[in-house]
Structures are given as structure tokens and as C-alpha cells.
MMTF fields as JSON, N, C-alpha, C and O atoms, coordinates in Angstrom:
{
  "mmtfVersion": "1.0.0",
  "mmtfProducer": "UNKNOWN",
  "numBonds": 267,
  "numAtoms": 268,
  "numGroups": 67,
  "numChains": 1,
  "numModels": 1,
  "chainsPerModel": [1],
  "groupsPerChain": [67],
  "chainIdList": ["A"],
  "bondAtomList": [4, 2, 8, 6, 12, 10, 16, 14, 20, 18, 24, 22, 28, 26, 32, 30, 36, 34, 40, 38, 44, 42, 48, 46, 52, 50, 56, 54, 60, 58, 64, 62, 68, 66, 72, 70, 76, 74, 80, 78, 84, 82, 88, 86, 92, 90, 96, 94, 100, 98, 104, 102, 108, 106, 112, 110, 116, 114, 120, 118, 124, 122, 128, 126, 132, 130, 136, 134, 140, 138, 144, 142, 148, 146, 152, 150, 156, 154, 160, 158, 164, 162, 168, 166, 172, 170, 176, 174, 180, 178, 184, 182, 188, 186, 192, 190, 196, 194, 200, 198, 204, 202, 208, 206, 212, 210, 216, 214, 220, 218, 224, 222, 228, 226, 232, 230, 236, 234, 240, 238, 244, 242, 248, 246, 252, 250, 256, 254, 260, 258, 264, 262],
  "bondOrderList": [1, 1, 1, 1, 1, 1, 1, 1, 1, 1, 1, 1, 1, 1, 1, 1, 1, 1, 1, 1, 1, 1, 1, 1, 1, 1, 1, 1, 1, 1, 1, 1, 1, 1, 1, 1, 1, 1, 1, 1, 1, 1, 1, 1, 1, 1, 1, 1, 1, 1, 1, 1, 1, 1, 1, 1, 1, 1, 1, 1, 1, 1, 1, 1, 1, 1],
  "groupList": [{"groupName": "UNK", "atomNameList": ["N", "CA", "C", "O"], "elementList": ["N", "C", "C", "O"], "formalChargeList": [0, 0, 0, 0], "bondAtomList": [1, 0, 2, 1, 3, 2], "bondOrderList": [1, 1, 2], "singleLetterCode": "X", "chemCompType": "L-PEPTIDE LINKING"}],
  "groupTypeList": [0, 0, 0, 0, 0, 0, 0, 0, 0, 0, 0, 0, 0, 0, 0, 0, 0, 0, 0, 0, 0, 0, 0, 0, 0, 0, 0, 0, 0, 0, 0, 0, 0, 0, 0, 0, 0, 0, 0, 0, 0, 0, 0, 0, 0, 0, 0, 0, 0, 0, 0, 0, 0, 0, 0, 0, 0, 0, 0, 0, 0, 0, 0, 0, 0, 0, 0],
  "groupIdList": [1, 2, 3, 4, 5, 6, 7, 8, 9, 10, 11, 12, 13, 14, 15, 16, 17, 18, 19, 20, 21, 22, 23, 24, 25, 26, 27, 28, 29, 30, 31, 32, 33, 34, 35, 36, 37, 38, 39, 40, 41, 42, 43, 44, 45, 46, 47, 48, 49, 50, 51, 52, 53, 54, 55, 56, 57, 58, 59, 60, 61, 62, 63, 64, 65, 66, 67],
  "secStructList": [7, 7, 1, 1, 7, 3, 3, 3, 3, 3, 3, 1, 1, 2, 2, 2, 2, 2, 2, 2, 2, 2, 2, 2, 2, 2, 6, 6, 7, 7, 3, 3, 3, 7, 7, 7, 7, 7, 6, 6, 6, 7, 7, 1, 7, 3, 3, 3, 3, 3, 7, 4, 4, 4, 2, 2, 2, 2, 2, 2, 2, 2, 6, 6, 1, 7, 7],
  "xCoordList": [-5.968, -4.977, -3.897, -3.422, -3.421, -2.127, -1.282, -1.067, -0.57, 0.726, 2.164, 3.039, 2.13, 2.842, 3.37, 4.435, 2.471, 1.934, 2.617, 2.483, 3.336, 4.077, 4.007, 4.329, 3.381, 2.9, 4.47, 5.604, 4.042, 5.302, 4.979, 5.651, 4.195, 3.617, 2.19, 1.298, 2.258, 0.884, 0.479, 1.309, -0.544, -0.811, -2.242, -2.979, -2.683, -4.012, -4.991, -6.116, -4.168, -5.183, -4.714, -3.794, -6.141, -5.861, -4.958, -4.668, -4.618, -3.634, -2.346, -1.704, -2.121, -0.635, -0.467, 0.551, -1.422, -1.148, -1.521, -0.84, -2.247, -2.258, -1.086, -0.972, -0.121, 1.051, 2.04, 2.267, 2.323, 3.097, 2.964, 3.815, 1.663, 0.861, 1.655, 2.31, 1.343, 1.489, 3.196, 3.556, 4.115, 5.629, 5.844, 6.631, 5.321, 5.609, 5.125, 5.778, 3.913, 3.451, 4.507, 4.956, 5.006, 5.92, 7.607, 8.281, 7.644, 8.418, 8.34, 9.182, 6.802, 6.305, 6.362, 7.097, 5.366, 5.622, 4.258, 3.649, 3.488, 1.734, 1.712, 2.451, 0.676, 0.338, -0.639, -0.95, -1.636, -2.682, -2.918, -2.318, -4.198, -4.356, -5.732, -6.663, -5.023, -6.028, -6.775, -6.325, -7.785, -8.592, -9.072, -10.154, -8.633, -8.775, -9.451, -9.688, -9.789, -10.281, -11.629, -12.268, -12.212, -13.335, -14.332, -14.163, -15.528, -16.112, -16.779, -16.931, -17.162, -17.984, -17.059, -17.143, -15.9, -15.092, -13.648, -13.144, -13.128, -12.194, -10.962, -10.156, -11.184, -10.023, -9.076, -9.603, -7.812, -7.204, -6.458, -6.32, -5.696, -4.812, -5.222, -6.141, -4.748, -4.696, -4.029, -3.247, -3.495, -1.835, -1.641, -2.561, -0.538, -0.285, 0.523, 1.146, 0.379, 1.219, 1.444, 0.533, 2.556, 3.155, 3.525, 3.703, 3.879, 4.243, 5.839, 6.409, 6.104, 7.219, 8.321, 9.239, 8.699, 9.562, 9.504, 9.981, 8.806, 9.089, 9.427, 9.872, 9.261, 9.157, 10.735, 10.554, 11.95, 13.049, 12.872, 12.549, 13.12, 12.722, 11.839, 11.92, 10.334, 9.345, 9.911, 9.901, 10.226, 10.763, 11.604, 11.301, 12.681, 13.758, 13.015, 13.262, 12.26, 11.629, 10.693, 10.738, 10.104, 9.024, 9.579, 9.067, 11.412, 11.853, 12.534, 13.437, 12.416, 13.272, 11.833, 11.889, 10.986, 9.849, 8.55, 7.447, 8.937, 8.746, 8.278, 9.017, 6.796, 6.22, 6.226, 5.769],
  "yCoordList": [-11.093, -11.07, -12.099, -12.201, -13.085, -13.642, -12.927, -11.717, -14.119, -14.143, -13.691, -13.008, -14.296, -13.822, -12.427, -12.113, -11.994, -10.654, -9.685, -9.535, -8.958, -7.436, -6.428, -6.533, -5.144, -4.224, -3.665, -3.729, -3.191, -2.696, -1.521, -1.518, -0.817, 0.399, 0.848, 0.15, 2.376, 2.664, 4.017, 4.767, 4.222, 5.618, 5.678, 4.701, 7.19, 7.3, 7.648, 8.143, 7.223, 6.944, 5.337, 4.722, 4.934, 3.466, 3.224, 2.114, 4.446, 4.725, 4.04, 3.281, 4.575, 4.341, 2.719, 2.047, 2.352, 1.272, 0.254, -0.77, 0.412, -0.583, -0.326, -1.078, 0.959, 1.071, -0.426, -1.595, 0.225, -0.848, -2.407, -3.182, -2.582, -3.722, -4.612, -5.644, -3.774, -4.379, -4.493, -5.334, -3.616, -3.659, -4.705, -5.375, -5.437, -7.011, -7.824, -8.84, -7.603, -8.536, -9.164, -10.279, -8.185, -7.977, -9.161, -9.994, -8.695, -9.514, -10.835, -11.412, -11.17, -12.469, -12.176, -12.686, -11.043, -11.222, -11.271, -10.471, -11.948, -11.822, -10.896, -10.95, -9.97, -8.524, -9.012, -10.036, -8.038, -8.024, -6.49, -5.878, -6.206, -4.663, -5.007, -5.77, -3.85, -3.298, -2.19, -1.498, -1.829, -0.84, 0.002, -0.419, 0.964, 1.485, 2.786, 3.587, 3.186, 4.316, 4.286, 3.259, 5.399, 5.691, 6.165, 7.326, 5.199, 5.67, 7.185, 7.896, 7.55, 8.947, 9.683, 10.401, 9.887, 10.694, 11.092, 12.211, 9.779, 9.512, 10.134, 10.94, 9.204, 9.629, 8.29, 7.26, 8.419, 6.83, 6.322, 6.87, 5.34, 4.967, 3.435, 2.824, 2.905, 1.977, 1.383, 2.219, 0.062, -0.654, -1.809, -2.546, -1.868, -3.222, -3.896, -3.3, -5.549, -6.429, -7.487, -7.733, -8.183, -9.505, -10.027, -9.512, -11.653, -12.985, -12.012, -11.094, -12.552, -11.931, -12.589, -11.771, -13.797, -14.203, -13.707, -14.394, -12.266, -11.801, -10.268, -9.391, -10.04, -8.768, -7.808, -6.643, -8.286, -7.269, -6.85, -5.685, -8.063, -7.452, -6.838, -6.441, -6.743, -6.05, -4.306, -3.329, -4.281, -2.989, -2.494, -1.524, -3.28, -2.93, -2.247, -1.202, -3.127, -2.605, -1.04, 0.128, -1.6, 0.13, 1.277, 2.389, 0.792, 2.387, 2.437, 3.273, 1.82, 2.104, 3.308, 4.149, 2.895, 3.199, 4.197, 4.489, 4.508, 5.344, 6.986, 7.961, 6.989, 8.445, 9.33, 10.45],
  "zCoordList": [6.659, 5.607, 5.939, 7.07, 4.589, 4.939, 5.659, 5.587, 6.71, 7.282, 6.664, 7.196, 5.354, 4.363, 3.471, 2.939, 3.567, 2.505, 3.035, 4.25, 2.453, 3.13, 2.053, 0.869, 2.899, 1.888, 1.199, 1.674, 0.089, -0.283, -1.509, -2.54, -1.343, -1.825, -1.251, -0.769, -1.474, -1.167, -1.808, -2.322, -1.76, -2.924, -2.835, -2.706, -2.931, -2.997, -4.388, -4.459, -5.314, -6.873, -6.783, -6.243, -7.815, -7.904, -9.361, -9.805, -9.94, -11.402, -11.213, -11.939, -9.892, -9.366, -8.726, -8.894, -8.126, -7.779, -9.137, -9.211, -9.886, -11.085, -12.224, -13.191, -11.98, -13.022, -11.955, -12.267, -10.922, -9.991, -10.403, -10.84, -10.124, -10.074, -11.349, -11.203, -12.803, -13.779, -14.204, -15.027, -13.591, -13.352, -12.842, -13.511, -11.454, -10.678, -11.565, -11.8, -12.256, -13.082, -13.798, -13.533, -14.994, -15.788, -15.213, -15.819, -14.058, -13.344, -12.525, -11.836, -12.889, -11.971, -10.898, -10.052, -10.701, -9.329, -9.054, -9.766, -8.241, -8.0, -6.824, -5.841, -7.09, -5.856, -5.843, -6.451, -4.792, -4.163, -3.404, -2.52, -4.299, -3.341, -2.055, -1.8, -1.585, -0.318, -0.025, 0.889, -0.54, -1.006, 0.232, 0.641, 0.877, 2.326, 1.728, 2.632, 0.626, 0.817, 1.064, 0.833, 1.558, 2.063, 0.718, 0.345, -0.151, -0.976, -0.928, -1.922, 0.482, 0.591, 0.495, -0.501, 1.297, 1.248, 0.551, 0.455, 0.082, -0.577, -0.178, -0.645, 1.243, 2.454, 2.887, 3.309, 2.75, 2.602, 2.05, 0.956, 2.205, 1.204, 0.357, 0.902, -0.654, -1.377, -0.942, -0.491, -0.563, -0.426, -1.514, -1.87, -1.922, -2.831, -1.683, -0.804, -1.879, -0.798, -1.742, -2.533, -1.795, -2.172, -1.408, -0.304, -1.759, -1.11, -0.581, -1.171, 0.464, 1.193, 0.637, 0.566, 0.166, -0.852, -2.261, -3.164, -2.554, -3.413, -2.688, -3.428, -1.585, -0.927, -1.48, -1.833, -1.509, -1.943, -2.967, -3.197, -4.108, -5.478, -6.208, -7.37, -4.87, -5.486, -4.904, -5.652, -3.89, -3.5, -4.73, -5.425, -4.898, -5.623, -7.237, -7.839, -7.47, -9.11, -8.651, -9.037, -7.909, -7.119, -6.974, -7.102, -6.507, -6.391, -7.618, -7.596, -8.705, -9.965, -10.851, -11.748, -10.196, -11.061, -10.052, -10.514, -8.913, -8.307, -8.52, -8.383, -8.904, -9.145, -8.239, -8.467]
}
């Protein structure tokens, strides 16, 4: 994984990380998920990560909008 990239949500439906997803969108912001769950067991988390020069303001919108 980029050097760059800092996670900045995580959640175990992929609902939640594509509401997020499309909030940075909304704001220009480009994400990238990380799909950690386990298909057999569906044990794990999801992570979203952005360019770290977007890293505050993606926090900042996540906890406005925070499920």
C-alpha cells in the first residue's frame, strides 16, 4: 500500500463505507478501500484510506456524518 494513504474510517458492512466513500467524493476527495473481511466467515474490518493531504478534512466530514 502507498506511503501516502492514511486510513481514516473503518466499519464492518461495505453500506457504511460506500455512504463515507461517496461524502469525500462529494468533497473531492479520492478514497480507496481495503477489504479485510474474511469471505467464509465474515470476520473483519473494511478500511477507507485517502491521500494524506486530504487526511483532516476527510476526518472532519466522517465525524459530521458519523453512524
Amino acid at each position: 500500500m502507498e506511503d501516502n494513504l492514511k486510513e481514516v474510517f473503518s466499519a464492518g458492512k461495505m453500506y457504511k463505507i460506500k455512504i463515507m466513500q461517496e461524502l469525500l467524493e462529494e468533497s473531492n476527495i479520492k478514497s480507496f478501500v481495503l477489504n479485510q473481511k474474511g469471505s467464509s466467515f465474515l470476520v473483519g474490518e473494511i478500511q477507507l484510506y485517502v491521500d494524506e493531504k486530504d487526511e483532516t478534512k476527510a476526518l472532519s466530514i466522517i465525524k459530521d456524518h458519523e453512524m
